[in-house]
Structures are given as structure tokens and as C-alpha cells.
N, C-alpha and C positions, 0 to 999 in steps of 0.2 A: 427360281433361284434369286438370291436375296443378290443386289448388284452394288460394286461398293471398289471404292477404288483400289483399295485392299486387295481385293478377289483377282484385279487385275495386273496388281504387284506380281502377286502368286502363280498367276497363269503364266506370266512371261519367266519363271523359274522353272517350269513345268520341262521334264525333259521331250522329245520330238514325240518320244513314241506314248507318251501321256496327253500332249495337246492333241495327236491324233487319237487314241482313245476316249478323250473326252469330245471332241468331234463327231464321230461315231456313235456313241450316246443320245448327243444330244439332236443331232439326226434322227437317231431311233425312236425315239421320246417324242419325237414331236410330229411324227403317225404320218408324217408324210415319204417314209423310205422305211423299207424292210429291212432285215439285219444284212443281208446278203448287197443292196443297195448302199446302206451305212459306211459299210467296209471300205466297198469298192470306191465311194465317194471320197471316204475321210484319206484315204491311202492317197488318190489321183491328186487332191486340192494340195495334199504336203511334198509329193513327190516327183507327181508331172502335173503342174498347172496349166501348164500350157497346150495341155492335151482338152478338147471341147466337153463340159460337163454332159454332153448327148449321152460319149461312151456310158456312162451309168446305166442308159436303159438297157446297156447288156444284160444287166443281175435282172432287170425285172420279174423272170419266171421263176429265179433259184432263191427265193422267200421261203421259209417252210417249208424247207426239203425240197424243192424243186418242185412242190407242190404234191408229191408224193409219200413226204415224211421220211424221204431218207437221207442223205449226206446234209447236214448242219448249212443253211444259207450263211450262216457267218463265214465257216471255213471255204464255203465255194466264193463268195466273197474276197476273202483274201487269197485266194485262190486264183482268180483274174487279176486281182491288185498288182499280185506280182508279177503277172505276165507280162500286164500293160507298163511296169517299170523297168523292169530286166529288158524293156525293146529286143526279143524275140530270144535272147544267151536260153535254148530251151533247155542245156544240160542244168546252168544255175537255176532255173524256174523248177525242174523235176528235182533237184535234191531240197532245194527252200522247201515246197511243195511237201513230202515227204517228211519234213524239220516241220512244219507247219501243222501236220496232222499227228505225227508222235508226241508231240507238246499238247496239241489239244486232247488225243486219247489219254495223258497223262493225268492230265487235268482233270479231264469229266468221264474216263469209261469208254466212252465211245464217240463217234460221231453222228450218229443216227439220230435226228430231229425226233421221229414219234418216240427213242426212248427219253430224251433229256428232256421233252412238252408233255411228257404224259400226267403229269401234275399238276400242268398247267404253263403257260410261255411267260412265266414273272422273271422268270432266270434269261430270257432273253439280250434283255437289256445290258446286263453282264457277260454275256457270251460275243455278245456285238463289241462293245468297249474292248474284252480283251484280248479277242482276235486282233482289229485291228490296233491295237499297239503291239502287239506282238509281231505282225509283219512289220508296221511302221521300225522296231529291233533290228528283224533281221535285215532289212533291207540298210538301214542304215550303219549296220556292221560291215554289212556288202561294198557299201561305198567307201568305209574307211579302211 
């Protein structure tokens, strides 16, 4: 990415839940964190900093379907995000939760990793980005 004082006009205009998607990304992108890591990570730095970046290795094993190719690492990803946000509310986590997977089955069909990589995980990068702005939404709707 071409870097430019501009670009950094632009980003501070960015709303919450786009700097945390483009966080997420660029996390993803740069081969050092899964999509299901990405999430979890972009979520924790905008919403609980103060929480030890360790918690991340939680996602470690829920990359690619949990290594099985089934439930989407992005959505298990935001999945824990909001767990670790909502500090334990588990009614609001199970309805977000819920609000998090009908938005994403709207979006893409399904949640099932082997069907949305069956063509290949180019689509990944975008499933990471808009997962997590989309919890970085809800959650920030939550608080307001």
C-alpha cells in the first residue's frame, strides 16, 4: 500500500467498525494471523485494549474451520470477540451471536469453510475484514 499523508487524512475519517475491518485485513494479509486470529485480534485492540494480546491464542486452532472445514474461522472469530467484550452479559453474546451468523448466512449461503474455500480461500481476506466490522457494528451499537 502506497503510504501518503492523504491515506492517513482518510483513515482517521474511517468509521470504528471500517478501521477495525481494515485491521483485520491487514492482519490477514500479512500471513502472520488466521482469519479467525484477525477477528479476534482487530475486535480486542478497538474494544478491550486493555485485555493482554495473549488472549488471541485462543483462535489459534479455529483457522479453517477449526481445522475441520466446518463453521467459518472468521465468524468463530467474532464469535469469542464478543464474548471477550460483553465481559460474560452471555444473554447479549447468544443473541449478537445469532445476529452475527444470520448476517453472515445472508451474505454468503452458509457458514461452512469447505463450502465458501472450495474454490479456493482468495475470498478469505474479505470474509475476515467483514466479519470483523460487522461485530466492531454491533457491538458499538450495543454501547450506544
Amino acid at each position: 500500500m502506497f503510504w501518503s499523508k492523504k491515506a492517513v487524512a482518510e483513515k482517521e475519517e474511517w468509521s470504528l467498525s471500517e478501521q477495525v475491518a481494515a485491521q483485520a485485513e491487514s492482519l490477514y494479509r500479512s500471513g502472520k494471523m488466521h482469519c479467525a486470529e484477525s477477528v479476534l485480534a482487530s475486535v480486542k485492540n478497538h474494544f478491550a485494549p486493555e485485555i493482554p494480546d495473549a488472549v488471541v491464542q485462543m483462535a489459534n486452532g479455529f483457522g479453517g474451520g477449526s481445522g475441520a472445514g466446518c463453521i467459518c474461522g472468521a465468524v468463530s472469530g467474532g464469535t469469542m470477540a464478543l464474548g471477550l467484550v460483553m465481559e460474560g452479559d452471555r444473554r447479549a453474546v447468544s443473541a449478537m451471536t445469532k445476529e452475527l451468523h444470520e448476517w453472515f448466512k445472508q451474505e454468503y449461503r452458509v457458514t461452512c469453510c469447505k463450502v465458501l474455500t472450495a474454490k479456493g480461500k482468495s475470498g478469505c481476506v474479505d470474509l475476515t475484514a467483514r466479519v470483523a466490522g460487522k461485530v466492531a457494528e454491533m457491538l458499538d451499537a450495543k454501547k450506544n
